[in-house]
C-alpha positions as CSV (number, residue, x, y, z in Angstrom):
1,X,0.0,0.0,0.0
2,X,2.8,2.5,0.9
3,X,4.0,3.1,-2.5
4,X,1.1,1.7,-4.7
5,X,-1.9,3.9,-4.2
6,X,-3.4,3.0,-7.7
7,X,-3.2,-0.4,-7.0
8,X,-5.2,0.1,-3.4
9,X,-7.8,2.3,-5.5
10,X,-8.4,-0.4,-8.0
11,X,-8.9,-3.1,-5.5
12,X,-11.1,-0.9,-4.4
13,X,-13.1,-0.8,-7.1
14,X,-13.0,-4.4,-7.4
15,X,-14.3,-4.8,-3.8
16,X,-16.9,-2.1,-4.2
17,X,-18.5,-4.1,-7.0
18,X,-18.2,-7.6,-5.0
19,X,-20.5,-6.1,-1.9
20,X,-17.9,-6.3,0.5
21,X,-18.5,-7.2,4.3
22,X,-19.5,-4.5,6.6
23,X,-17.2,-4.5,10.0
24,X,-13.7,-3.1,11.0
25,X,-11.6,-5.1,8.6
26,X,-13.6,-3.4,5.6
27,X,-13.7,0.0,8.0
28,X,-9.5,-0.2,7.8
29,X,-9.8,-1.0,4.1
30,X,-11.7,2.3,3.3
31,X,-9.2,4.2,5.8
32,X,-6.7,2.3,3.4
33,X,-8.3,4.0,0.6
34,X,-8.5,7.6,2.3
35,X,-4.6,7.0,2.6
36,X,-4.0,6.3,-1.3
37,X,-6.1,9.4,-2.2
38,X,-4.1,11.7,-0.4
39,X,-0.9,10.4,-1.5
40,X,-2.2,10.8,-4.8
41,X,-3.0,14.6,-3.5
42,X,-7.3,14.3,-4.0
43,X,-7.7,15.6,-0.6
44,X,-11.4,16.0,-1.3
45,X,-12.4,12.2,-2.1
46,X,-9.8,11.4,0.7
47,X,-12.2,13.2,2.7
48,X,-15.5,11.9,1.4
49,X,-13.8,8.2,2.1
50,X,-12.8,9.1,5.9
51,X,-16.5,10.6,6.4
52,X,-18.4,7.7,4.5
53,X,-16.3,5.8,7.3
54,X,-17.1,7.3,10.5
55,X,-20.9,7.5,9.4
56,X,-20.8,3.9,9.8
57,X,-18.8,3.3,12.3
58,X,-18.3,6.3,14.2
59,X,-17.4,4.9,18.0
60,X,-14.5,2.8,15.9
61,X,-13.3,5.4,13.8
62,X,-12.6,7.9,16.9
63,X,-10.4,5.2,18.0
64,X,-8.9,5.2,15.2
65,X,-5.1,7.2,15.0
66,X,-4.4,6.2,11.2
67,X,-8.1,8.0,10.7
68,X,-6.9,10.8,13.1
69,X,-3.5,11.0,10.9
70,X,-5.5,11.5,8.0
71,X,-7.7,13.8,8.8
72,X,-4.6,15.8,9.8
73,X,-3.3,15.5,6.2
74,X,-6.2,16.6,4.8
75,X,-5.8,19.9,6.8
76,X,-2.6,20.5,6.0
77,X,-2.9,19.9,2.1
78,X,-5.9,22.0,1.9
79,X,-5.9,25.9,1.9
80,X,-9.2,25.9,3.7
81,X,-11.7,23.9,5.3
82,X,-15.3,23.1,4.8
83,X,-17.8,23.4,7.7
84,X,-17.8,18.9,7.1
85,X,-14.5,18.4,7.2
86,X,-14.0,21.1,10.9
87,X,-16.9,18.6,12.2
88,X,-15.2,15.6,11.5
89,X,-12.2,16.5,12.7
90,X,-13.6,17.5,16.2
91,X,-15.4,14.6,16.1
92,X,-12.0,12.4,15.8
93,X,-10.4,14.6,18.3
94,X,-8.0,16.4,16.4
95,X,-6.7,20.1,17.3
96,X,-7.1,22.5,14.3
């Protein structure tokens, strides 16, 4: 995953058309997916993926430091923040 982000997009998309399991493994998947958007610098869709996330699994995702790491990223690769992403990242504790 660390220096193939295409490849974790198109299994992905493979996944996504195979109705994956709900549950945490699939949860770290998707953060997994968040991760290989921002590497490929879409911080937006790295976003929606993170949010899509903790929707479903909320109490898990605040648990969660690789979530909390990428919501950080996010921050720092954007120039300013939507009212969503401010929410979410109180909501996963992280100082802004």
């Amino acid at each position: 995953m660390t220096d193939k982000p295409d490849d974790v997009l198109a299994t992905a998309e493979r996944l996504a058309k195979a109705n994956p399991p709900a549950g945490t493994e699939y949860d770290r998947h998707r953060l997994d997916v968040a991760k290989a958007h921002l590497m490929l610098h879409r911080f937006g869709e790295a976003f929606d993926v993170l949010s899509e996330v903790h929707r479903r699994s909320p109490e898990w995702t605040v648990e969660q430091r690789y979530a909390q790491d990428i919501v950080v990223d996010v921050i720092d690769g954007r120039r300013t923040l939507t009212p969503e992403m401010r929410t979410l990242a109180v909501a996963l504790r992280v100082p802004m």
